[in-house]
C-alpha positions in Angstrom: 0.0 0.0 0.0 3.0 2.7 0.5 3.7 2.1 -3.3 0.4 3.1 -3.8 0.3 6.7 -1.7 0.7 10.5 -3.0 3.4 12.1 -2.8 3.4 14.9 -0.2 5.0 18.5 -2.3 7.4 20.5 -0.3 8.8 23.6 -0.5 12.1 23.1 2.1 12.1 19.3 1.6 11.1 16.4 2.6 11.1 15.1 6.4 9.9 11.8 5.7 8.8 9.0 3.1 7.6 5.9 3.6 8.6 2.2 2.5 8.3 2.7 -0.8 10.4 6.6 -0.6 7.5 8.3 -1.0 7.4 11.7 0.4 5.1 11.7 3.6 5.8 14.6 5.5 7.5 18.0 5.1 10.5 19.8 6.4 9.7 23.4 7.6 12.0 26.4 7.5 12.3 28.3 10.3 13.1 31.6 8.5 9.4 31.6 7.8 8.3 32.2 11.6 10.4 35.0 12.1 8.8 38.0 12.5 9.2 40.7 9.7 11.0 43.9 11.7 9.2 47.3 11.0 11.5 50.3 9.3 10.5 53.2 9.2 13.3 53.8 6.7 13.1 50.6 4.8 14.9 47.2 5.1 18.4 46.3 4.7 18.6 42.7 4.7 16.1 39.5 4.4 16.5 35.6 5.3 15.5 33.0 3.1 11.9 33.3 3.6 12.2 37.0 2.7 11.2 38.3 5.9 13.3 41.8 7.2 15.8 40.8 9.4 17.1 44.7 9.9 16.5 47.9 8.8 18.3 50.8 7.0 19.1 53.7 9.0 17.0 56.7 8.9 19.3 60.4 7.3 19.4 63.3 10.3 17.0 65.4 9.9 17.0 68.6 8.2 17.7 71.3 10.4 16.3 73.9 7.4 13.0 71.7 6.9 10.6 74.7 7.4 12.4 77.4 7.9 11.8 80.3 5.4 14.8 82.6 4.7 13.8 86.6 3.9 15.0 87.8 -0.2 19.0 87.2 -1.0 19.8 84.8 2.3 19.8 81.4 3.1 19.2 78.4 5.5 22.2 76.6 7.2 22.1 74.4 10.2 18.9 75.9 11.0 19.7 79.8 11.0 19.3 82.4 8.0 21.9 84.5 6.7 22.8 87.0 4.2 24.1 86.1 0.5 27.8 87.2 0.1 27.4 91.3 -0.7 24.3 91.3 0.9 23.4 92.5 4.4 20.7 93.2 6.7 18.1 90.8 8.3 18.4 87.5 6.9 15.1 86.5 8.2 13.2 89.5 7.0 15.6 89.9 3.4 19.1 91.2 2.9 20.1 94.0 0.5 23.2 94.8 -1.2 26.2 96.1 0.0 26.5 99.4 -1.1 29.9 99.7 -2.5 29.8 103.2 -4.2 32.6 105.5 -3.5 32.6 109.3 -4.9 35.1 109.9 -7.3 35.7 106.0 -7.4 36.8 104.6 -11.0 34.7 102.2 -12.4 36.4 99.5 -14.9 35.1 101.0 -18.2 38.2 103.6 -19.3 37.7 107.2 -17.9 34.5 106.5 -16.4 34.2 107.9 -12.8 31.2 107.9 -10.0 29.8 109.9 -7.9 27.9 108.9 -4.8 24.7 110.9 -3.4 24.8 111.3 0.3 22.9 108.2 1.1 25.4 106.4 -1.1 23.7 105.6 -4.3 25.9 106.6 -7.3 24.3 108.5 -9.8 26.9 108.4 -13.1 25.4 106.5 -15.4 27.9 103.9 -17.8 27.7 105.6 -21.2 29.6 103.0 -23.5 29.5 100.5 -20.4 27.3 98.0 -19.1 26.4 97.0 -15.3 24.4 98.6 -12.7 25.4 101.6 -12.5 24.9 101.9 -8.1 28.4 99.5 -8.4 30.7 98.9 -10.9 30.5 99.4 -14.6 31.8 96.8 -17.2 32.4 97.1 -20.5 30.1 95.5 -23.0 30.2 92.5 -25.0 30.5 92.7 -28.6 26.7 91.3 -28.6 25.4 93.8 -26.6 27.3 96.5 -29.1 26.0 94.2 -31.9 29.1 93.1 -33.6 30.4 89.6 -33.3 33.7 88.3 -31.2 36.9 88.2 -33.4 39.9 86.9 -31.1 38.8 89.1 -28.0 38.5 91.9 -30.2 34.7 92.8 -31.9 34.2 93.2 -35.1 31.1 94.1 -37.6 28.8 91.2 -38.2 29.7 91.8 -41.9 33.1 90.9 -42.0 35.2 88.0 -41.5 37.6 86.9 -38.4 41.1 86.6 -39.6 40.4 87.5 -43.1 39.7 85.1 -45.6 42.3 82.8 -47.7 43.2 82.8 -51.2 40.4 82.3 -53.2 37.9 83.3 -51.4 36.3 86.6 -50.1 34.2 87.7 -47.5 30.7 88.1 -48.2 28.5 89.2 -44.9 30.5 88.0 -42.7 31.5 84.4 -44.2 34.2 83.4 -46.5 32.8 82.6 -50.0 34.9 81.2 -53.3 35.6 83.8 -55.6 34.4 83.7 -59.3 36.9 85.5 -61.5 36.8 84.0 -64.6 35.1 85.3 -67.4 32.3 83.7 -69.0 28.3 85.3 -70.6 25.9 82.3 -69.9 24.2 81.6 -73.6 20.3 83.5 -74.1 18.1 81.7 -71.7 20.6 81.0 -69.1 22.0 83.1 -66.4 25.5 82.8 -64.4 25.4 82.5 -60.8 22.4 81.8 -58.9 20.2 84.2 -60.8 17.2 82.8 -62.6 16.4 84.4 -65.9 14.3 87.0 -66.2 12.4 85.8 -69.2 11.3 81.9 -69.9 12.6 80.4 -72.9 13.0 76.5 -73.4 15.7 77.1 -76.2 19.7 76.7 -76.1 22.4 74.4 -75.2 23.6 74.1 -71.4 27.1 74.6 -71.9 29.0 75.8 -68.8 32.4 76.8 -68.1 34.4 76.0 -65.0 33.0 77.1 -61.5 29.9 77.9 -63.4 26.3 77.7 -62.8 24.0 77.8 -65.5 20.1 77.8 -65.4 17.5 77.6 -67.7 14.4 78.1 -68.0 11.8 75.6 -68.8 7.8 75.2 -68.6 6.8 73.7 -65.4 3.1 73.1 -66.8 4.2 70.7 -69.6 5.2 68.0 -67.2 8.7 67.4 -67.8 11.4 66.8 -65.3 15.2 68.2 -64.5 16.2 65.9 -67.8 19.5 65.1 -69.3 21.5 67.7 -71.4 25.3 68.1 -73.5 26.5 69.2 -70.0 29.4 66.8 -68.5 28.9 65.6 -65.1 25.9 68.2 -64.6 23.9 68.4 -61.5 20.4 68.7 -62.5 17.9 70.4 -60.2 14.9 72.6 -59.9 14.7 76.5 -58.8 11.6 77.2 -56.5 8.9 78.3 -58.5 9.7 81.9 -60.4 7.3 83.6 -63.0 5.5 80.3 -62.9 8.5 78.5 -64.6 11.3 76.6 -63.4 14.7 76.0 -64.2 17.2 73.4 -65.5 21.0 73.7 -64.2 24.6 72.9 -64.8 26.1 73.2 -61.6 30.3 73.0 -61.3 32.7 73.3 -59.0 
């Protein structure tokens, strides 16, 4: 009859089988009855049964939690104070330190102040930037609009360090130069210009570091198509006149 029994399923094992090796009885773990600790900052390790065995230890507390500080001051260890070149009542708000001197130079290049007798300056900065109560500063080439070339500024239009051979500066960026001579045939133009009049006649025939575009009907259908020009770059020019253009572009 042992041979004929059901096997007991354990989780920890088997504590006993009968005759025939069947399992009859379980073994426990004892992991399982301990009791779980409570943490009030969350557990740091388990046992086998996954049950907290201690607990992770809870950060000091805040001394700032709660405590609002007044404009331009701060919290630390549980006291306000003032931002550095501020004063006053760090609870209430600090101001700034007036720093105004009369007859004190300010860091723009023959600018002076001049303090009122409750200390507030009253020169203003001219070519300078800055709040004018402390210290001028001279202004960035943004705020003069030009652009920064090197620490010096410069106008937007022209180019930082010049331009190499080959090239010249066009608004402010370096662009190849075109010198040679060359007349685009009737119905072309050089350059990026588009005609000024439509014409579906001539030959594309371009010289070197040449662009030549033509005109054709963009109502009859036809694509950018092949032409006599060598390794030509065929595109389209946005819509001019309601016509667009064929090209020969080289480099």
């Amino acid at each position: 009859p042992d041979c004929s029994a059901t096997a007991v399923s354990c989780d920890y094992g088997c504590a006993s089988t009968n005759s025939c090796g069947i399992c009859t009885s379980c073994s426990g773990n004892p992991d399982c009855n301990v009791s779980d600790k409570s943490c009030d900052c969350g557990c740091s390790s388990t046992n086998s049964c996954g049950k907290c065995t201690s607990c992770k230890s809870c950060p000091p507390e805040d001394p700032c939690s709660g405590i609002s500080c007044g404009a331009n001051a701060y919290c630390s260890g549980g006291s306000c104070y003032c931002n550095s070149g501020y004063e006053g009542n760090a609870n209430s708000g600090c101001t700034k330190v007036d720093t105004c001197v009369s007859g004190g130079s300010s860091s723009c290049s023959g600018q002076t102040s001049s303090c009122s007798s409750s200390q507030v300056q009253t020169a203003s900065c001219k070519d300078c930037s800055g709040t004018t109560r402390y210290t001028c500063r001279a202004k960035t080439c943004a705020e003069q609009g030009k652009k920064d070339c090197n620490g010096s500024c410069i106008s937007t239009s022209e180019c930082c360090g010049g331009c190499p051979s080959g090239y010249s500066c066009k608004n402010g960026s370096c662009e190849k130069d075109h010198t040679h001579s060359y007349s685009c045939p009737s119905g072309y133009a050089l350059g990026t210009d588009c005609p000024n009049a439509p014409t579906t006649s001539g030959t594309c025939s371009c010289g070197a570091v040449t662009t030549c575009y033509k005109f054709m009907n963009s109502y009859d259908g036809q694509d950018c198509a092949e032409n006599t020009c060598p390794t030509f770059t065929c595109k389209c020019c946005e819509s001019f006149g309601g016509f667009q253009a064929h090209c020969c572009s080289y480099d």
